[in-house]
mmCIF file of the C-alpha atoms, coordinates in Angstrom:
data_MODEL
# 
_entry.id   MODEL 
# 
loop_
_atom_site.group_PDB 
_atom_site.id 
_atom_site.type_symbol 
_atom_site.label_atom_id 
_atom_site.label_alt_id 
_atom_site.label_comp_id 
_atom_site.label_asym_id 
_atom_site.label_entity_id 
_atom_site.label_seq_id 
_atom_site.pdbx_PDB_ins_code 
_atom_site.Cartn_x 
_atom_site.Cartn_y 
_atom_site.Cartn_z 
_atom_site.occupancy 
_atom_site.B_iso_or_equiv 
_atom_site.pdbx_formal_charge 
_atom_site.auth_seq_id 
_atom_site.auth_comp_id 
_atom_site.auth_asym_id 
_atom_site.auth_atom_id 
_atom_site.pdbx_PDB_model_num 
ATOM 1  C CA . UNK A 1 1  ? 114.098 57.985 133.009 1.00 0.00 ? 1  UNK A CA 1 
ATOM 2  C CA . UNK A 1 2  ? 116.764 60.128 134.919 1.00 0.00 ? 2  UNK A CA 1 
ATOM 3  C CA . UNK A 1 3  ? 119.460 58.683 133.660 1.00 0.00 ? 3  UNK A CA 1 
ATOM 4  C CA . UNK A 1 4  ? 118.459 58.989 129.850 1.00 0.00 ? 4  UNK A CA 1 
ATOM 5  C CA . UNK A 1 5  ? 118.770 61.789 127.619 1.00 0.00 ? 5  UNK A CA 1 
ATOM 6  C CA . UNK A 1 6  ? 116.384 62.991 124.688 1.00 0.00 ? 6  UNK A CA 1 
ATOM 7  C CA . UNK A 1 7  ? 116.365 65.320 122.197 1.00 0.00 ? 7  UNK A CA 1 
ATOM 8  C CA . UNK A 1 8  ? 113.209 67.596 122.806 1.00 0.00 ? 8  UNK A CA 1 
ATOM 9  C CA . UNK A 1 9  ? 112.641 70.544 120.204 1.00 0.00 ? 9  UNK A CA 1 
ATOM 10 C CA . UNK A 1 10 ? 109.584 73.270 120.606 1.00 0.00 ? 10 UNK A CA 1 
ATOM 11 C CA . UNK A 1 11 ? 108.224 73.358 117.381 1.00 0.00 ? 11 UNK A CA 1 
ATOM 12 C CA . UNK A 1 12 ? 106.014 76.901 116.391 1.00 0.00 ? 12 UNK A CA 1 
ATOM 13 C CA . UNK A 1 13 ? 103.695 75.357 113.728 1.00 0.00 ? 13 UNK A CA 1 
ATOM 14 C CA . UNK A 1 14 ? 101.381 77.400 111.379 1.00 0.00 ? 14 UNK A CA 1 
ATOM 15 C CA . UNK A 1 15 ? 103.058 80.822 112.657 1.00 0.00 ? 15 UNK A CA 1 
ATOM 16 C CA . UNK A 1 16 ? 103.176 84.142 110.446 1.00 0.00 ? 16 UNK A CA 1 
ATOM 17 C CA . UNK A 1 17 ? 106.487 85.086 113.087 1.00 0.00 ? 17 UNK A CA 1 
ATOM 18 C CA . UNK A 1 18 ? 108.431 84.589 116.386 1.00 0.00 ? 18 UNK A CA 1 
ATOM 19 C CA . UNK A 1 19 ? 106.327 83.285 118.668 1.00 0.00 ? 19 UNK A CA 1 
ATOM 20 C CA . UNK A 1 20 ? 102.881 83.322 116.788 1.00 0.00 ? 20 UNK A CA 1 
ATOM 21 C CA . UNK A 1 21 ? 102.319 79.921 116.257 1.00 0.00 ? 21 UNK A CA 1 
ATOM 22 C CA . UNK A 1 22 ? 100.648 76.689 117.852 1.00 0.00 ? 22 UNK A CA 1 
ATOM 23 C CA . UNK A 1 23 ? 103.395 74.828 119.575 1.00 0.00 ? 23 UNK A CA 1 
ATOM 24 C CA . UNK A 1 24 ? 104.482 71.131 119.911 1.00 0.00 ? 24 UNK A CA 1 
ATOM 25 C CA . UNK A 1 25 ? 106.861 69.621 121.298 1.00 0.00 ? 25 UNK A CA 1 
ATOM 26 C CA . UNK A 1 26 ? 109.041 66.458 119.748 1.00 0.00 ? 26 UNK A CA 1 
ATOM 27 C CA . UNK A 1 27 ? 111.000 63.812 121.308 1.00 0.00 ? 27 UNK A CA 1 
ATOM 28 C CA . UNK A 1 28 ? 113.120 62.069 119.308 1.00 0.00 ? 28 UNK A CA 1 
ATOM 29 C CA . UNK A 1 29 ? 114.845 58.391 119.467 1.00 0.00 ? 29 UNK A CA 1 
ATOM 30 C CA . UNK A 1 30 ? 112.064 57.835 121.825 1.00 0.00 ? 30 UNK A CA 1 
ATOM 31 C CA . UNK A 1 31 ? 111.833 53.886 121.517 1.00 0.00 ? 31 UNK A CA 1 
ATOM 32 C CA . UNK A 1 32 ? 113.084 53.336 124.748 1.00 0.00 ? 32 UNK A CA 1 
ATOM 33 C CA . UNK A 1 33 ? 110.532 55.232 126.475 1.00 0.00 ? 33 UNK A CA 1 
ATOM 34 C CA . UNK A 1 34 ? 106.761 53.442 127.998 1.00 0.00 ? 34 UNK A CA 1 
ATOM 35 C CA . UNK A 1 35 ? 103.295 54.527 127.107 1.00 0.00 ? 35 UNK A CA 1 
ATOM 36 C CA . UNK A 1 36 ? 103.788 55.541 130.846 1.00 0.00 ? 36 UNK A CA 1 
ATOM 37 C CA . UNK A 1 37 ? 107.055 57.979 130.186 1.00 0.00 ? 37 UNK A CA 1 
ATOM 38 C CA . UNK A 1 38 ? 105.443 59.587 127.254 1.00 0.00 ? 38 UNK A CA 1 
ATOM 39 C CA . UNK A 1 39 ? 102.324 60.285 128.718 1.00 0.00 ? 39 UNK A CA 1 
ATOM 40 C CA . UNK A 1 40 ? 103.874 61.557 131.922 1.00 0.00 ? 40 UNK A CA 1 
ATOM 41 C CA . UNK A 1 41 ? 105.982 63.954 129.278 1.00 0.00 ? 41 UNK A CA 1 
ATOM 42 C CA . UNK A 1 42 ? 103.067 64.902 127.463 1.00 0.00 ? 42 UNK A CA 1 
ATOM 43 C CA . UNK A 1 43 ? 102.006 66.064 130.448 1.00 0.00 ? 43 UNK A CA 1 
ATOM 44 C CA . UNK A 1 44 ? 104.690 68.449 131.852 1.00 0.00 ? 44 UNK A CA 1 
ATOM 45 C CA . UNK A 1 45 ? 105.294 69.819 128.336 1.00 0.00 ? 45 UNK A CA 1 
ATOM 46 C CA . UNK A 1 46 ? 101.275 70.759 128.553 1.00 0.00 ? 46 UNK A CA 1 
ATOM 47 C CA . UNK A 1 47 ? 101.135 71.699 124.836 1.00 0.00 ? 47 UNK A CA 1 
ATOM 48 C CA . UNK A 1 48 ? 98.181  71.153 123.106 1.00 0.00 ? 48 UNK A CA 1 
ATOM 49 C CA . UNK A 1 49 ? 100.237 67.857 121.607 1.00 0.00 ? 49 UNK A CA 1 
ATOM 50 C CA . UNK A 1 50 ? 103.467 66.449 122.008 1.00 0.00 ? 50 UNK A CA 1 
ATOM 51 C CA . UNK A 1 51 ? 104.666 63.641 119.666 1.00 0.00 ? 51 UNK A CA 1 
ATOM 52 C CA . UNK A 1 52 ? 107.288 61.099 120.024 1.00 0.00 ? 52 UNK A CA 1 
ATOM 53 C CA . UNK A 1 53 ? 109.869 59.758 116.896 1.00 0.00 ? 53 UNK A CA 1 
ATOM 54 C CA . UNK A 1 54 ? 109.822 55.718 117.114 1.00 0.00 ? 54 UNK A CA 1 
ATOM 55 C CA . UNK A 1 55 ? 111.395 53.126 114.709 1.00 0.00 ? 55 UNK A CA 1 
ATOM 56 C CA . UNK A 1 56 ? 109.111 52.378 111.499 1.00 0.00 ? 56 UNK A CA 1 
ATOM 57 C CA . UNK A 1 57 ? 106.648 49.670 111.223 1.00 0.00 ? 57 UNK A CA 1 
ATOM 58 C CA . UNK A 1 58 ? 105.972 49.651 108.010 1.00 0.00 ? 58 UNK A CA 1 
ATOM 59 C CA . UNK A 1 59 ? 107.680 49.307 105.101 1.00 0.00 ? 59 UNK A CA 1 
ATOM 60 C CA . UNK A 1 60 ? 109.104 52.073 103.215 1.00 0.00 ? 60 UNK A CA 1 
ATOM 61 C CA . UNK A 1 61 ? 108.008 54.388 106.321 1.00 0.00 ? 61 UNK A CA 1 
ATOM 62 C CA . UNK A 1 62 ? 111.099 56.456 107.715 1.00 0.00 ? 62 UNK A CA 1 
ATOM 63 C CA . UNK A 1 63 ? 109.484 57.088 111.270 1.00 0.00 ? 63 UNK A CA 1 
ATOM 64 C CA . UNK A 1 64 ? 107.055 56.528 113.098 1.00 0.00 ? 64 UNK A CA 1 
ATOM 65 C CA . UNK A 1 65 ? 105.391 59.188 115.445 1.00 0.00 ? 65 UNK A CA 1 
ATOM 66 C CA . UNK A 1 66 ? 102.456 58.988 118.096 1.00 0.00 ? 66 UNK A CA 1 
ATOM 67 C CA . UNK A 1 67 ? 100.564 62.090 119.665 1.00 0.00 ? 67 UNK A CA 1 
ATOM 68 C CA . UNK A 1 68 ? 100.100 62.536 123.041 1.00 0.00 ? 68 UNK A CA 1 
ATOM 69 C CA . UNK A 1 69 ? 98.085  65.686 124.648 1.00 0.00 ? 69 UNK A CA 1 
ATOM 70 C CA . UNK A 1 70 ? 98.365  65.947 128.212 1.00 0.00 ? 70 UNK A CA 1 
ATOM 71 C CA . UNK A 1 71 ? 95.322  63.791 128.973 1.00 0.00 ? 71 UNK A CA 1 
ATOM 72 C CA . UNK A 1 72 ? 95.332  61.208 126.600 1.00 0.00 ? 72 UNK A CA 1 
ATOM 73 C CA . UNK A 1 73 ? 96.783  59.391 123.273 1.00 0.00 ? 73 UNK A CA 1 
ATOM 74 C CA . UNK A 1 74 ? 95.792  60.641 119.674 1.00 0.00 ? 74 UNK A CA 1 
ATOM 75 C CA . UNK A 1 75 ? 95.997  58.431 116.579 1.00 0.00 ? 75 UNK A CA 1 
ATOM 76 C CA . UNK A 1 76 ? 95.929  61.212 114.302 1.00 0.00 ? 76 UNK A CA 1 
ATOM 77 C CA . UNK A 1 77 ? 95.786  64.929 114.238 1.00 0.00 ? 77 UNK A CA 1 
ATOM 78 C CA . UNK A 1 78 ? 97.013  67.305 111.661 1.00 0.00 ? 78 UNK A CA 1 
ATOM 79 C CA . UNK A 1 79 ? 98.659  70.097 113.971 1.00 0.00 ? 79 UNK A CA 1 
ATOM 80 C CA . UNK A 1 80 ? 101.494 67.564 115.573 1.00 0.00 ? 80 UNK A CA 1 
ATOM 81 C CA . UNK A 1 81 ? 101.686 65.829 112.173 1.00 0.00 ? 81 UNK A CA 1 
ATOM 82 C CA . UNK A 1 82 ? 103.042 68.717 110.321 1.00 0.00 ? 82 UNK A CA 1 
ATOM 83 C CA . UNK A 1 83 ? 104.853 70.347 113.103 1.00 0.00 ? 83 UNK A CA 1 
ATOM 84 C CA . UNK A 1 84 ? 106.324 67.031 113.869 1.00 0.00 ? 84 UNK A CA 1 
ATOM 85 C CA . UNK A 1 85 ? 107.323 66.342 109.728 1.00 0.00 ? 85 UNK A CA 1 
# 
């Protein structure tokens, strides 16, 4: 993963101002990354979630995203979802 590089924002999601919000972080183009990679950047990033921009599955979708917290995978969860959109 050394070699590659991603584009990583800090998002500040529900805040009033600077700083005041619930953060997460987003990776973007990350389809060449494992389950391994993103869990391991979930991880260092230590938000609350972290969420990673994949291809579509399905059709008429424009992205794809999946959650990771620093422990473990989430299927769904509203904070990274609108941070993330």
């Amino acid at each position: 993963m050394t070699d590659r590089r991603l584009d990583y924002l800090e998002l500040d999601v529900f805040a009033t101002g600077a700083f005041t919000g619930n953060p997460v972080g987003v990776v973007a183009g990350a389809v060449a990354l494992s389950d391994a990679e993103m869990a391991r950047i979930a991880a260092w990033t230590n938000f609350s979630e972290t969420t990673f921009l994949l291809e579509p599955r399905e059709p008429g979708a424009d992205y794809r995203v999946r959650i990771f917290t620093p422990t473990e995978e989430f299927p769904f969860a509203g904070h990274p979802t609108l941070g993330t959109a």
